[in-house]
C-alpha positions as CSV (number, residue, x, y, z in Angstrom):
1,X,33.4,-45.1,20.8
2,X,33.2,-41.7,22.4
3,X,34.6,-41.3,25.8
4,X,33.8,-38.3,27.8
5,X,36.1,-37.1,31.1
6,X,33.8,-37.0,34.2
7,X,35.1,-37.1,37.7
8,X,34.9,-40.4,37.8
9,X,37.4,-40.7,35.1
10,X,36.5,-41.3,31.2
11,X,33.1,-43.2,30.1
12,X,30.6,-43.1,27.6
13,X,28.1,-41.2,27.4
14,X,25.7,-43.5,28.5
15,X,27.8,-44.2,31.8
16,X,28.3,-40.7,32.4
17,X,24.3,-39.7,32.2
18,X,23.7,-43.0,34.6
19,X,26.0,-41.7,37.0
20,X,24.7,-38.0,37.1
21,X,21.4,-40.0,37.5
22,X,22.2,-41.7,40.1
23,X,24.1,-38.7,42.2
24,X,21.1,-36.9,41.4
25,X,18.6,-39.8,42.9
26,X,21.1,-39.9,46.0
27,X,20.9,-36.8,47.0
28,X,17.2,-36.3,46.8
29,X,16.9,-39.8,49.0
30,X,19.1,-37.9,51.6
31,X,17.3,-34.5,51.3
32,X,14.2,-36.6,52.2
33,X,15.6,-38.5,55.4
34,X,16.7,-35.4,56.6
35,X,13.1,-34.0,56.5
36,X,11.5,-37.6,57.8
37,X,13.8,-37.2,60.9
38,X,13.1,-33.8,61.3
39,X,9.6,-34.7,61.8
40,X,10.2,-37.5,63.7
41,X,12.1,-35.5,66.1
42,X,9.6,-33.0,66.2
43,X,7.0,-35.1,66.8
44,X,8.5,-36.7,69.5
45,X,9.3,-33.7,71.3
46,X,5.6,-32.8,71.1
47,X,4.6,-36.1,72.6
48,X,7.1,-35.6,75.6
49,X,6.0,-32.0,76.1
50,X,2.4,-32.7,76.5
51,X,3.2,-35.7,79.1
52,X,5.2,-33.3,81.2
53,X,2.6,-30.7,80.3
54,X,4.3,-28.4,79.2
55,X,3.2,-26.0,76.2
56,X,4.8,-25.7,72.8
């Protein structure tokens, strides 16, 4: 059996290409709350500025 060194230590191949899956899936989950929030946010902003009718 063929270990590799990641930074999580040494693992098989397999392991390894799981994790880099995973951090990959991670980080795309977080780069799209990010952007839902945004929106959110945005959104919001434009719902209070048109009850205190004000322009945006």
């Amino acid at each position: 059996m063929k270990l590799i060194h990641s930074k999580y230590g040494y693992e098989t191949p397999e392991w390894t290409a799981a994790d880099a899956r995973l951090e990959k899936w991670l980080k795309q989950k977080k780069i799209e709350e990010k952007r839902r929030s945004d929106n959110e946010r945005r959104i919001f902003v434009q719902k209070n500025n048109k009850k205190e009718g004000g322009a945006m």
